[in-house]
N, C-alpha and C positions, 0 to 999 in steps of 0.2 A: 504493500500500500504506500502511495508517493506521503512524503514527508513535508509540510510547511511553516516556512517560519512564520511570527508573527508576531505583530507590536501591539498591546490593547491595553482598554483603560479599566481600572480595576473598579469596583462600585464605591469606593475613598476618591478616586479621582487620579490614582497611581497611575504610572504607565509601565506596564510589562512585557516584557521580553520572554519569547521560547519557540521551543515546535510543536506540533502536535502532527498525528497520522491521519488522513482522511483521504476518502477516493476522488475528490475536487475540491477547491477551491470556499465553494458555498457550504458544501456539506464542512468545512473547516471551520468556517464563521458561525454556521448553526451550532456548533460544539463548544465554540467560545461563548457564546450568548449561553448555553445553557452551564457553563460554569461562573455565569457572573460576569464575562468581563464584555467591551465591545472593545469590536477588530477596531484598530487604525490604518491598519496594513497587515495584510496577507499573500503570502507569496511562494510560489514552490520552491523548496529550499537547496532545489539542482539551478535556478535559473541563476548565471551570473549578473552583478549588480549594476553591468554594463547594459543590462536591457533595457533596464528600466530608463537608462543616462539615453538611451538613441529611439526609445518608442513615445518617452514625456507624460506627463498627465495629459489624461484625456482631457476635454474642456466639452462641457455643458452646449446645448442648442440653445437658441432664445426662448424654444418650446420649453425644453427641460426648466430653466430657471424659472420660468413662469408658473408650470407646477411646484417646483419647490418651496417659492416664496407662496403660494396658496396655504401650502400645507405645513409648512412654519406659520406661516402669522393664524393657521386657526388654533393648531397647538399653545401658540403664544397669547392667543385671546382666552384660552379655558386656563387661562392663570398656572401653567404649570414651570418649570425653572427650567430657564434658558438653558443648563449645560442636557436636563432630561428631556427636553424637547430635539436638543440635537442627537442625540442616543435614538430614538424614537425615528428620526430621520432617518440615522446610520441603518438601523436597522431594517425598517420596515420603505424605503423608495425602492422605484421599481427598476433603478439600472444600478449597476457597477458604477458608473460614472456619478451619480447622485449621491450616490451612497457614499466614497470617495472623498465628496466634495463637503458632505454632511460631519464625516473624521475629522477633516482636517482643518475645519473651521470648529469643530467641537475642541481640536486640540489645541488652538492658539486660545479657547475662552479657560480652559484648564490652565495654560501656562499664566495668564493673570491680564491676557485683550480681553480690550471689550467687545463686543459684536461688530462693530462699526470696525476697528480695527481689523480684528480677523477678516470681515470681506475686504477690506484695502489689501491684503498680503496677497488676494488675489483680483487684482485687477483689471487680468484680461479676462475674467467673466463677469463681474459687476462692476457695474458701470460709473461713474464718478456722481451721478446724479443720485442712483441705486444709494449708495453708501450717504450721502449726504441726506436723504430722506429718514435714514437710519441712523444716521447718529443725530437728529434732531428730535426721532420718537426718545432716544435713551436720553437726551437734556431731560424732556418734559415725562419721563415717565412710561411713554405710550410705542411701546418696541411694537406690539401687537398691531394697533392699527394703524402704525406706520406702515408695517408690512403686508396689511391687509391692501391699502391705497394706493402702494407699488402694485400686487397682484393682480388687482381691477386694471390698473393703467397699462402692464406686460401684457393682460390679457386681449384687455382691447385692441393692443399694437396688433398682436399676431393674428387677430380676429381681419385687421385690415390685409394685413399682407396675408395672409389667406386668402381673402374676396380678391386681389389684387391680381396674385399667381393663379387664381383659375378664371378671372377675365384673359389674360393675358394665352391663354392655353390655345385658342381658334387664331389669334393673330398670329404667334407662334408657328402654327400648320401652314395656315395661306403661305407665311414665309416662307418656309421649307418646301411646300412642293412647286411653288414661282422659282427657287433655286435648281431644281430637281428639271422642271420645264427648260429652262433657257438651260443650262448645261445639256440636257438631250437635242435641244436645236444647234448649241452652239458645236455639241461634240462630233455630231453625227448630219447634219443635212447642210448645214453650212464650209465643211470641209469636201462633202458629196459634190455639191452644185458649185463652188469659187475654182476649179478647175476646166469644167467645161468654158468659161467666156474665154478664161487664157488659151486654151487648145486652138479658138477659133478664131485669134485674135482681136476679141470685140471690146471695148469699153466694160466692166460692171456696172451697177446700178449702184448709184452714191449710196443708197444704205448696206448693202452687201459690204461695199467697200471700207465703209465706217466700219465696221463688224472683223473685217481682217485686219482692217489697222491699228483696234484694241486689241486682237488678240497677239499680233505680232510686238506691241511694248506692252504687254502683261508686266514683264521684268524689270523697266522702270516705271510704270503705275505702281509698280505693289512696294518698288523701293523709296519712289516719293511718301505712298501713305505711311510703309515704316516709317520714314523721315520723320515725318507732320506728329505721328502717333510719339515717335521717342524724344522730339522737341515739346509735346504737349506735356510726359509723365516728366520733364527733367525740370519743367517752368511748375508744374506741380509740388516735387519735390522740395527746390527751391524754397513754396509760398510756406511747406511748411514749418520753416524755421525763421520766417521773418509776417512777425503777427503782424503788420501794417499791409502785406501783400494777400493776408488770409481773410484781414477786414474788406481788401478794398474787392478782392474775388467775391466773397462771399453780399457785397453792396449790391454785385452786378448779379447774380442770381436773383436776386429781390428785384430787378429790373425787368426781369424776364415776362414779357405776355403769359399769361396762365399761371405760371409756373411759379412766377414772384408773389403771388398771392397765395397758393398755395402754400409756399413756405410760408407767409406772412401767417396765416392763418392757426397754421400750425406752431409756429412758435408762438403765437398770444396761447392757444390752448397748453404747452406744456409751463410757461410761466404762469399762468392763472389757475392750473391744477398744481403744480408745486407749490405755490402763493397761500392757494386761499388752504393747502390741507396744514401747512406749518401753523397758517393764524390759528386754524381751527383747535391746532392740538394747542396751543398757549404758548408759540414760540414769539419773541419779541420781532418786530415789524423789518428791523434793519438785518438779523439774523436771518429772518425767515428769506430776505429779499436776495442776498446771499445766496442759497440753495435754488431757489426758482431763477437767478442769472447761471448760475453752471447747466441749470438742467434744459436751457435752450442752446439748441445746434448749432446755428446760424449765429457766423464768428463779428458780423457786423452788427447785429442786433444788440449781441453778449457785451458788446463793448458799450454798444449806447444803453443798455442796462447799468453798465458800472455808474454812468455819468446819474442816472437816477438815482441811483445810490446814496452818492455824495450829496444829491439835491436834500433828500431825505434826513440825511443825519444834518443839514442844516437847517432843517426847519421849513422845509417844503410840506405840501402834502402828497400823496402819491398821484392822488390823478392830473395835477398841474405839473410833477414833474415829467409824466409820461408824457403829456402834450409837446414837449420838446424831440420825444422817439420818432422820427421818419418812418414810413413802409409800416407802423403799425395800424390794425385798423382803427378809425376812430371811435366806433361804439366801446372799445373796451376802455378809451378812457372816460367815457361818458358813463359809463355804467358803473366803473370804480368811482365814482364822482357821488354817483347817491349810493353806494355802497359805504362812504363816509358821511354822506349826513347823516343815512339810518343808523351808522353805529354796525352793522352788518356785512363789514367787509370781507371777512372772509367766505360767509355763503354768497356774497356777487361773484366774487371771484369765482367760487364753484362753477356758478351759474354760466360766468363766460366761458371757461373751461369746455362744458357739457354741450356749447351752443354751438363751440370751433371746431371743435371736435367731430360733430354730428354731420358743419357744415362740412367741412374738408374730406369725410367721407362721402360726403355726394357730389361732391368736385371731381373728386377720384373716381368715383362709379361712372358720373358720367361723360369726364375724360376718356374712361376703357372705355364705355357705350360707345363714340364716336372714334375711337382708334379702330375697330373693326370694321366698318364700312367705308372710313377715311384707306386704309392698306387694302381692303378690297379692289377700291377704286383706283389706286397705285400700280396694284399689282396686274391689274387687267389690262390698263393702258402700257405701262413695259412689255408684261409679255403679250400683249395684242399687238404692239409696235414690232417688237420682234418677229412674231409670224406673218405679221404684213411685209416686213422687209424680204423676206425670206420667199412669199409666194409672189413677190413681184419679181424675183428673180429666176423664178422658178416659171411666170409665165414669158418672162425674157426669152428662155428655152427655148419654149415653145416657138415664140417667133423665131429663132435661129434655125427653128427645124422648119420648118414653112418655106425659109428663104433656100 
């Protein structure tokens, strides 16, 4: 029976070291859980430690975090103790990878982090907004429904990008089989038919003609668009280490027909849901403001956030400092406006949160509605244009055989 070692935490909060025999992996860990201890690490005690060094931690979907943080913050709402709630995790999620994840953030709260800390140690899976929502439920008390209001908010992302990736599914196909067309025209009837005019010495037909002189500089077409493509990622690269190039890209996104609005929209909802959940738990206004500035995208907004900021700690109020924010929309400072004379700011904020939110999925929805008929229409005129070029050549022929 194969032998593994393993690291786990004793029910005092030790951590221990040994092997045990089992015929996998799982069946190891059920053997530890039933002497009391949970695995940190479990591992077969042949594999060199070099494996682990070139295969890495796995790392979490956006799907997976989004379940975990559900079933953490309901754990954490039935009042039970944070290091037993992560036991409970380790134990009972439904992947290797969760379970993993649930160890080793159980084991930085043993060693004497706080929650908030432990997700920082891993911060290619939670996100700087993720943890700053979390260390503001542990200021005021409220880990729980801190992480109850992450869980709503991951859920709803992926609920979009779900609706998103299966609009996108039919445009998708059109694609593919318009590529699939014109490479069967281009591979096969246009190499058929461009030799018969040269055999008989005639002129081509300017589309036929246009059709062999892209394919004859494919080799510099494809080295310009390399060009273009690794001039594009190097100006990229660039912006992002000089934050005035990342403000002024990220200004001209906001300028964009459709698409600046979109953004627009979308960052008032993630500042007005990070906003109004801080007020709500009892975090002070300039702290709170802080958390809802990281937790928006969009690197020129973020900046003219900070400028509200400072309006704030001088004795502004929030909706006259907002009136100074470009590309925001205006209802949301109108709406924080009587969210301060009623005394109810942070449920407006909710409010605008809930409204951007709803709107910007229907922007998106019927964005996709109009991308499918808009590429239908694309795609029929190309490869219509294509077959038209092709049977004009083709009745070409025919006149040559006549004559």
């Amino acid at each position: 029976m194969p032998t593994f070692s393993y690291r786990a935490y004793s029910g005092s909060g030790d951590l221990v070291e040994g092997e045990i025999e089992a015929s996998s992996s799982d069946e190891a860990e059920h053997a530890l859980y039933l002497r009391g201890l949970t695995p940190f690490e479990t591992r077969d005690a042949r594999s060199p430690p070099v494996a682990r060094f070139v295969f890495g931690r796995r790392r979490p979907n956006a799907a997976q975090i989004a379940f975990f943080t559900r079933e953490f913050a309901t754990l954490e709402q039935a009042d039970l103790p944070l290091d037993q709630s992560l036991r409970i995790l380790a134990a009972q999620s439904p992947t290797e990878t969760l379970r993993a994840l649930a160890q080793e953030i159980l084991a930085a709260i043993v060693d004497g982090a706080s929650l908030s800390e432990a997700l920082s140690r891993r911060a290619d899976v939670f996100s700087l907004e993720y943890i700053n929502v979390v260390r503001e439920g542990e200021t005021v008390g409220r880990v729980g429904a801190a992480l109850m209001d992450l869980a709503e908010m991951l859920e709803r992302r992926q609920d979009l990008k779900a609706r998103i990736q299966s609009t996108l599914v039919y445009p998708a196909l059109l694609i593919a089989l318009a590529l699939v067309s014109t490479g069967i025209v281009l591979g096969t009837l246009v190499p058929s038919i461009a030799p018969i005019f040269a055999d008989n010495g005639k002129d081509m037909p300017a589309g036929l003609q246009f059709i062999l002189e892209i394919e004859a500089n494919v080799g510099v077409i494809a080295l310009a668009l390399g060009a273009v493509a690794i001039a594009i990622a190097i100006i990229y690269k660039m912006a992002q280490s000089r934050p005035l190039w990342r403000i002024a890209i990220a200004r001209i996104y906001l300028r964009i027909p459709v698409v600046g609005g979109l953004l627009s929209q979308f960052a008032a909802a993630r500042f007005s849901r990070t906003l109004g959940s801080m007020l709500k738990a009892g975090v002070p206004l300039l702290q709170a403001l802080e958390s809802a500035r990281t937790a928006v995208s969009n690197e020129f907004l973020r900046h003219e956030f900070a400028g509200v900021i400072e309006a704030v700690r001088g004795g502004s109020n929030l909706s006259n400092s907002l009136a100074a924010v470009p590309h925001l929309p205006p209802v949301v400072k109108q709406m924080i406006a009587i969210g301060e004379e009623t005394a109810q700011l942070g449920d407006m904020l909710l409010r605008i949160a809930a409204m951007f939110e709803r709107e910007t999925q229907r922007s998106i929805e019927r964005a996709m509605g109009l991308l499918t008929p808009a590429l239908t229409i694309m795609i029929a005129a190309a490869v219509g244009g294509l077959i038209m070029t092709v049977m004009d050549a083709v009745l070409s022929i025919n006149d040559l055989a006549a004559k």
